[in-house]
C-alpha positions as CSV (number, residue, x, y, z in Angstrom):
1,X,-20.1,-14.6,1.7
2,X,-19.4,-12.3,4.4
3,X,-20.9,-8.8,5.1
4,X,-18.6,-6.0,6.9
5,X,-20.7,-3.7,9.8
6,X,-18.8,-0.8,10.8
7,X,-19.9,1.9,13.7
8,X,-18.6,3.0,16.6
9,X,-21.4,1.5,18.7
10,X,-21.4,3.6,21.4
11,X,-23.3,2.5,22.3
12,X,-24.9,-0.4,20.3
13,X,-28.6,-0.6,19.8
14,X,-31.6,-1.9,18.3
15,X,-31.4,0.1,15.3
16,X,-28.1,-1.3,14.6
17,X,-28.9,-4.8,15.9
18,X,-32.3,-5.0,13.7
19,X,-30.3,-3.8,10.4
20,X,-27.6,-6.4,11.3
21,X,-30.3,-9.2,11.5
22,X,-31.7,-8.3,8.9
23,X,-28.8,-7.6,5.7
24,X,-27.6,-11.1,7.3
25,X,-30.7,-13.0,6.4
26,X,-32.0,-11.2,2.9
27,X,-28.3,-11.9,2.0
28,X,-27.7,-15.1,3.3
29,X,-24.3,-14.7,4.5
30,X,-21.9,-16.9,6.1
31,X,-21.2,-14.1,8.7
32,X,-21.8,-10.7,9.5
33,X,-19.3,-9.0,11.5
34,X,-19.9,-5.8,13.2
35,X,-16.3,-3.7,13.3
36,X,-16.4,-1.4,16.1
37,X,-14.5,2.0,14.9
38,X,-11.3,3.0,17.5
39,X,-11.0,6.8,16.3
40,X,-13.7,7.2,13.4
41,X,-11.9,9.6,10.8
42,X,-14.8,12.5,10.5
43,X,-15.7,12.6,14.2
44,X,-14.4,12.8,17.7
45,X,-13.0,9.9,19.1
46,X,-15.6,8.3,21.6
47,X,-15.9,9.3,25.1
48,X,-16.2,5.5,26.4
49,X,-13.2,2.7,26.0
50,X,-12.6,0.5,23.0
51,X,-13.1,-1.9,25.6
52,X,-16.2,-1.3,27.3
53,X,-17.7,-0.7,23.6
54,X,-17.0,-4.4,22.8
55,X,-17.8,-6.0,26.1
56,X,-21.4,-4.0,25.3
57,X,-21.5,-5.6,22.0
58,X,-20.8,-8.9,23.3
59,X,-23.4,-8.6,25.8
60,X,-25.9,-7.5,23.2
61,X,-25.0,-10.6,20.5
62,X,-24.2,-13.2,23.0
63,X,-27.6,-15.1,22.3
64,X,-27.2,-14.3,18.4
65,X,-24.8,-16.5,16.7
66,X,-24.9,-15.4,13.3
67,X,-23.0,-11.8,14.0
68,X,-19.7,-11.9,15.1
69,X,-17.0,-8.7,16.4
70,X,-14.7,-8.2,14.2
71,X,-11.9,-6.2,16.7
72,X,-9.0,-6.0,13.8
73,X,-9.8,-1.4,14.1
74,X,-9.5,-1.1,17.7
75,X,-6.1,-3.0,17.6
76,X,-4.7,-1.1,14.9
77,X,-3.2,2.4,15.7
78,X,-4.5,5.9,14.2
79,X,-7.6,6.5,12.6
80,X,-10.0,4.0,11.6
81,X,-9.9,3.4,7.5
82,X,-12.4,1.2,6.3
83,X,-10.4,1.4,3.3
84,X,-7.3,-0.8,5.8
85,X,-10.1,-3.2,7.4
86,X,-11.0,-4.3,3.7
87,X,-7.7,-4.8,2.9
88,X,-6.3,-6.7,5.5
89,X,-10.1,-9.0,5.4
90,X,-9.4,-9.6,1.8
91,X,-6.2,-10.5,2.5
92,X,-7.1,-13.2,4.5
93,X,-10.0,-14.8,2.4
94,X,-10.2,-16.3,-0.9
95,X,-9.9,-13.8,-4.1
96,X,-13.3,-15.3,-5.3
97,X,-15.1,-15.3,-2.0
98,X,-17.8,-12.2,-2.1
99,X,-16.9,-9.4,0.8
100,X,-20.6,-6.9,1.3
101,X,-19.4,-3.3,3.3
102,X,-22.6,-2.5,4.5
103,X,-23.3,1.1,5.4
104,X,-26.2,3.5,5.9
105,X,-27.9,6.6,3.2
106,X,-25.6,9.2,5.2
107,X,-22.6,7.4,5.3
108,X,-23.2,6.6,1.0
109,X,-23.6,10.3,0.1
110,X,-20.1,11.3,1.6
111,X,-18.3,8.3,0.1
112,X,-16.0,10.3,-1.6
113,X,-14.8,12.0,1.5
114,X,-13.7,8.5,2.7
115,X,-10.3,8.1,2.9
116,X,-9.4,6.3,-0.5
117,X,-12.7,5.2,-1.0
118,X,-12.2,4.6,-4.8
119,X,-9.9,1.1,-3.3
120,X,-13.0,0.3,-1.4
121,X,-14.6,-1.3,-4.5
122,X,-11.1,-3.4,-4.8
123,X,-11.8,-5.5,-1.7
124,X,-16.2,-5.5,-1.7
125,X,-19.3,-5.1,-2.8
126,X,-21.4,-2.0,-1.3
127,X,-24.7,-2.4,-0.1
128,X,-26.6,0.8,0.8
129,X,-29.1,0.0,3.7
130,X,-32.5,2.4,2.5
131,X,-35.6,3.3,4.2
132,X,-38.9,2.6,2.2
133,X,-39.4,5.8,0.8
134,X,-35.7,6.3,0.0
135,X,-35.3,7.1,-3.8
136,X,-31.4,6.5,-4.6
137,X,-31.3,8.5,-8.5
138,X,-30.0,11.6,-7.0
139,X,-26.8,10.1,-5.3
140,X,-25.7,7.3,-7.7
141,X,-24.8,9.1,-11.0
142,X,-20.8,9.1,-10.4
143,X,-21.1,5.1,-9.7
144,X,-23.6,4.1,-12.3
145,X,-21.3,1.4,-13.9
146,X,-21.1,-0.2,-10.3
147,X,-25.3,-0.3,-9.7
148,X,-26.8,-3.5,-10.1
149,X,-30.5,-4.3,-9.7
150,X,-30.2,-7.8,-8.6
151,X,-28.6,-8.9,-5.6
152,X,-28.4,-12.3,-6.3
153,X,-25.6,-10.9,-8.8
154,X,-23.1,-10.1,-6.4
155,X,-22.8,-13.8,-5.8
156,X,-20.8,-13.8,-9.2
157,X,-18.3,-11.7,-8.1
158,X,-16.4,-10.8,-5.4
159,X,-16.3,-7.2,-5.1
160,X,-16.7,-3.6,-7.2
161,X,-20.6,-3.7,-7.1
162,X,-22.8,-1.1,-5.5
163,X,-26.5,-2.2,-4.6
164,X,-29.1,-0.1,-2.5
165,X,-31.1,-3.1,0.1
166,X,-34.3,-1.6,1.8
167,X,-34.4,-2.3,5.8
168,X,-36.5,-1.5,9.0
169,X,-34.4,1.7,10.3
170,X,-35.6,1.6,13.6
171,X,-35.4,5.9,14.3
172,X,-33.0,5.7,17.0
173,X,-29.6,7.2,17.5
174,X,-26.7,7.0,20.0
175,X,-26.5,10.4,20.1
176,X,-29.9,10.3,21.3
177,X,-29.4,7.7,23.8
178,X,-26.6,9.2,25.3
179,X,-28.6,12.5,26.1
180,X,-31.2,10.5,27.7
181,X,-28.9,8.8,30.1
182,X,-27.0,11.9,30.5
183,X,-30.5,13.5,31.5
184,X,-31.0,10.3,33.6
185,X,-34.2,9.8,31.6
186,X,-35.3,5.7,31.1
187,X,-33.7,4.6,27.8
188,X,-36.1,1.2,27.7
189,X,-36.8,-0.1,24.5
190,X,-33.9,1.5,22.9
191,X,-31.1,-0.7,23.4
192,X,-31.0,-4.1,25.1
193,X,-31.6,-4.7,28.9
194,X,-28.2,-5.7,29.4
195,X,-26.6,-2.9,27.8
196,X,-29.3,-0.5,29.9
197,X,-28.0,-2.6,32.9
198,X,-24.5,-2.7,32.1
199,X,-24.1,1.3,31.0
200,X,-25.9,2.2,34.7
201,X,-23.2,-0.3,36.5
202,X,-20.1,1.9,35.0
203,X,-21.9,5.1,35.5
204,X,-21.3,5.8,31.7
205,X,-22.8,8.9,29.7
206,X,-23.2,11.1,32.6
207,X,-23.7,14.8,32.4
Protein backbone atom coordinates (compact mmCIF):
# COMPACT_ATOMS: atom_id res chain seq x y z
CA UNK A 1 0.00 0.00 0.00
CA UNK A 2 1.17 3.37 -0.46
CA UNK A 3 -0.20 6.66 0.91
CA UNK A 4 0.13 10.02 -1.23
CA UNK A 5 1.10 13.51 1.05
CA UNK A 6 0.66 16.49 -0.86
CA UNK A 7 1.58 20.30 0.40
CA UNK A 8 3.62 22.78 -0.60
CA UNK A 9 5.82 22.53 2.48
CA UNK A 10 7.06 25.77 2.63
CA UNK A 11 8.23 25.22 4.65
CA UNK A 12 7.84 21.63 6.20
CA UNK A 13 7.05 21.16 9.82
CA UNK A 14 6.17 19.17 12.72
CA UNK A 15 2.59 19.33 12.05
CA UNK A 16 3.11 17.89 8.75
CA UNK A 17 5.97 15.52 9.86
CA UNK A 18 3.84 14.13 13.05
CA UNK A 19 0.61 13.45 10.67
CA UNK A 20 3.03 11.74 8.15
CA UNK A 21 4.36 9.48 10.96
CA UNK A 22 1.53 8.77 12.08
CA UNK A 23 -1.26 7.79 8.83
CA UNK A 24 2.12 5.71 7.95
CA UNK A 25 1.98 3.58 10.99
CA UNK A 26 -2.08 3.23 11.80
CA UNK A 27 -2.07 2.20 8.11
CA UNK A 28 0.81 0.18 7.74
CA UNK A 29 1.90 1.26 4.41
CA UNK A 30 4.73 0.27 2.31
CA UNK A 31 5.52 3.97 1.83
CA UNK A 32 4.39 7.26 2.32
CA UNK A 33 5.45 9.88 0.02
CA UNK A 34 5.19 13.50 0.63
CA UNK A 35 4.54 15.40 -2.97
CA UNK A 36 5.67 18.82 -2.71
CA UNK A 37 3.20 21.12 -4.83
CA UNK A 38 5.17 23.43 -7.74
CA UNK A 39 2.22 25.99 -8.29
CA UNK A 40 -0.69 24.78 -5.94
CA UNK A 41 -4.02 25.55 -8.10
CA UNK A 42 -6.09 27.73 -5.33
CA UNK A 43 -3.08 29.84 -4.14
CA UNK A 44 -0.13 31.77 -4.99
CA UNK A 45 2.74 30.08 -6.19
CA UNK A 46 5.39 30.02 -3.22
CA UNK A 47 7.85 32.63 -2.62
CA UNK A 48 10.83 30.06 -2.05
CA UNK A 49 12.30 27.57 -4.99
CA UNK A 50 10.99 24.16 -5.75
CA UNK A 51 14.40 23.44 -4.90
CA UNK A 52 15.17 24.70 -1.68
CA UNK A 53 11.56 23.33 -0.66
CA UNK A 54 12.93 19.73 -1.29
CA UNK A 55 16.42 20.05 -0.01
CA UNK A 56 14.34 21.29 3.41
CA UNK A 57 12.31 18.20 3.20
CA UNK A 58 15.26 16.10 2.79
CA UNK A 59 16.89 17.58 5.56
CA UNK A 60 13.82 17.10 7.76
CA UNK A 61 13.29 13.03 6.65
CA UNK A 62 16.85 12.15 6.20
CA UNK A 63 16.89 10.10 9.68
CA UNK A 64 13.14 8.78 8.82
CA UNK A 65 13.22 6.03 6.29
CA UNK A 66 9.73 5.17 6.02
CA UNK A 67 8.60 8.72 4.06
CA UNK A 68 9.96 9.23 0.94
CA UNK A 69 9.73 12.70 -1.76
CA UNK A 70 7.82 12.01 -4.33
CA UNK A 71 9.18 15.15 -6.90
CA UNK A 72 6.96 13.89 -10.05
CA UNK A 73 4.77 17.94 -9.47
CA UNK A 74 7.66 20.00 -9.35
CA UNK A 75 8.92 18.49 -12.69
CA UNK A 76 5.84 18.70 -14.42
CA UNK A 77 4.85 22.20 -15.97
CA UNK A 78 1.61 24.31 -14.92
CA UNK A 79 -0.36 23.95 -12.08
CA UNK A 80 -0.17 21.22 -9.73
CA UNK A 81 -3.34 18.58 -10.20
CA UNK A 82 -3.48 16.02 -7.77
CA UNK A 83 -5.93 14.62 -10.08
CA UNK A 84 -2.36 14.18 -12.84
CA UNK A 85 -0.06 12.86 -9.76
CA UNK A 86 -2.70 9.98 -9.25
CA UNK A 87 -2.74 9.21 -12.54
CA UNK A 88 0.67 8.98 -13.62
CA UNK A 89 1.26 6.92 -9.74
CA UNK A 90 -1.35 4.51 -10.81
CA UNK A 91 0.02 4.18 -13.94
CA UNK A 92 3.08 2.95 -12.68
CA UNK A 93 1.78 0.33 -9.94
CA UNK A 94 -0.20 -2.61 -10.08
CA UNK A 95 -4.26 -2.15 -10.79
CA UNK A 96 -4.83 -4.09 -7.44
CA UNK A 97 -2.19 -2.41 -5.37
CA UNK A 98 -4.24 0.07 -2.79
CA UNK A 99 -3.16 4.03 -3.49
CA UNK A 100 -4.39 6.30 0.13
CA UNK A 101 -4.41 10.46 -0.91
CA UNK A 102 -4.21 11.66 2.27
CA UNK A 103 -5.45 15.21 2.96
CA UNK A 104 -6.54 17.45 5.85
CA UNK A 105 -10.64 18.67 7.12
CA UNK A 106 -10.01 22.00 4.89
CA UNK A 107 -8.70 20.55 2.04
CA UNK A 108 -11.92 17.62 2.16
CA UNK A 109 -14.74 20.26 2.39
CA UNK A 110 -13.56 21.96 -1.02
CA UNK A 111 -13.07 18.70 -2.81
CA UNK A 112 -15.31 19.54 -5.40
CA UNK A 113 -13.48 22.68 -6.28
CA UNK A 114 -10.51 20.37 -7.16
CA UNK A 115 -9.78 20.18 -10.45
CA UNK A 116 -11.62 16.89 -11.66
CA UNK A 117 -11.81 15.65 -8.39
CA UNK A 118 -14.61 13.09 -9.25
CA UNK A 119 -11.26 10.94 -11.27
CA UNK A 120 -9.60 11.20 -7.99
CA UNK A 121 -11.57 8.22 -6.59
CA UNK A 122 -10.39 6.32 -10.10
CA UNK A 123 -6.74 6.10 -8.91
CA UNK A 124 -7.15 6.02 -4.62
CA UNK A 125 -8.67 5.73 -1.61
CA UNK A 126 -9.20 9.13 0.46
CA UNK A 127 -8.33 9.31 3.93
CA UNK A 128 -9.48 12.49 5.80
CA UNK A 129 -6.93 13.26 8.59
CA UNK A 130 -9.53 14.56 11.72
CA UNK A 131 -8.89 16.14 14.99
CA UNK A 132 -10.61 14.41 18.10
CA UNK A 133 -13.51 16.50 18.26
CA UNK A 134 -14.06 16.51 14.50
CA UNK A 135 -17.61 15.26 13.66
CA UNK A 136 -17.59 14.39 9.76
CA UNK A 137 -21.88 14.15 9.18
CA UNK A 138 -22.05 17.55 7.91
CA UNK A 139 -19.51 17.20 5.03
CA UNK A 140 -20.00 13.62 3.70
CA UNK A 141 -23.62 13.39 2.45
CA UNK A 142 -22.63 13.84 -1.48
CA UNK A 143 -20.02 10.84 -0.95
CA UNK A 144 -21.94 8.51 1.29
CA UNK A 145 -21.69 5.45 -1.03
CA UNK A 146 -17.76 6.01 -0.78
CA UNK A 147 -17.68 6.08 3.40
CA UNK A 148 -16.47 3.11 4.98
CA UNK A 149 -16.13 2.59 8.77
CA UNK A 150 -13.36 0.19 8.72
CA UNK A 151 -10.09 0.81 7.45
CA UNK A 152 -8.89 -2.47 7.29
CA UNK A 153 -11.38 -2.52 4.18
CA UNK A 154 -9.55 -0.54 1.95
CA UNK A 155 -7.08 -3.28 1.83
CA UNK A 156 -9.72 -5.08 -0.49
CA UNK A 157 -9.68 -2.62 -2.95
CA UNK A 158 -7.58 -0.42 -4.55
CA UNK A 159 -9.20 2.85 -4.79
CA UNK A 160 -12.88 4.78 -4.78
CA UNK A 161 -13.20 4.64 -0.83
CA UNK A 162 -13.42 7.70 1.45
CA UNK A 163 -12.50 7.07 5.26
CA UNK A 164 -12.08 9.92 7.93
CA UNK A 165 -8.56 8.66 10.33
CA UNK A 166 -8.28 10.78 13.64
CA UNK A 167 -4.47 12.29 14.18
CA UNK A 168 -2.47 14.57 16.51
CA UNK A 169 -2.74 18.03 14.46
CA UNK A 170 -0.12 19.64 16.06
CA UNK A 171 -1.71 23.67 15.76
CA UNK A 172 0.99 24.95 13.63
CA UNK A 173 1.02 26.57 10.24
CA UNK A 174 3.57 27.77 7.67
CA UNK A 175 1.91 30.71 7.39
CA UNK A 176 2.58 31.24 10.86
CA UNK A 177 6.08 30.34 10.68
CA UNK A 178 6.87 32.42 8.03
CA UNK A 179 5.65 35.63 10.01
CA UNK A 180 7.72 34.71 12.79
CA UNK A 181 10.86 34.55 10.85
CA UNK A 182 9.84 37.44 8.91
CA UNK A 183 9.47 39.21 12.44
CA UNK A 184 12.88 37.63 13.21
CA UNK A 185 11.08 36.04 16.21
CA UNK A 186 12.63 32.29 17.46
CA UNK A 187 10.61 29.63 15.52
CA UNK A 188 12.01 26.61 18.05
CA UNK A 189 9.88 23.85 18.42
CA UNK A 190 8.04 24.47 15.29
CA UNK A 191 9.91 22.86 12.69
CA UNK A 192 13.16 20.90 12.91
CA UNK A 193 16.60 22.36 13.94
CA UNK A 194 17.90 21.78 10.62
CA UNK A 195 15.32 23.37 8.78
CA UNK A 196 15.55 26.49 11.53
CA UNK A 197 19.28 26.32 10.63
CA UNK A 198 19.06 25.89 7.09
CA UNK A 199 16.10 28.71 6.48
CA UNK A 200 18.55 31.40 8.63
CA UNK A 201 21.73 30.22 6.22
CA UNK A 202 19.57 31.36 2.89
CA UNK A 203 18.13 34.35 4.62
CA UNK A 204 14.63 32.95 3.55
CA UNK A 205 11.14 34.52 4.75
CA UNK A 206 12.43 37.94 5.35
CA UNK A 207 10.28 40.97 5.65
Amino acid sequence: MIGIYGGTFNPVHYGHLRTAIEVNEIFALDELRLVPCSQPAHRDEPEVSAAMRVQMLQLAIQATPQLQIDTRELERAGPSYMADTLASIRAEIAVDRPLFLFIGTDAFNGLSSWHRWQVLFDYAHIVVMTRPAFKPETLVKFYADKLVNDKHSLKSCASGKIYFQQVTQLDISATFIRQIFAMQRNPSFLLPEAIIEYIQAKQLYKA
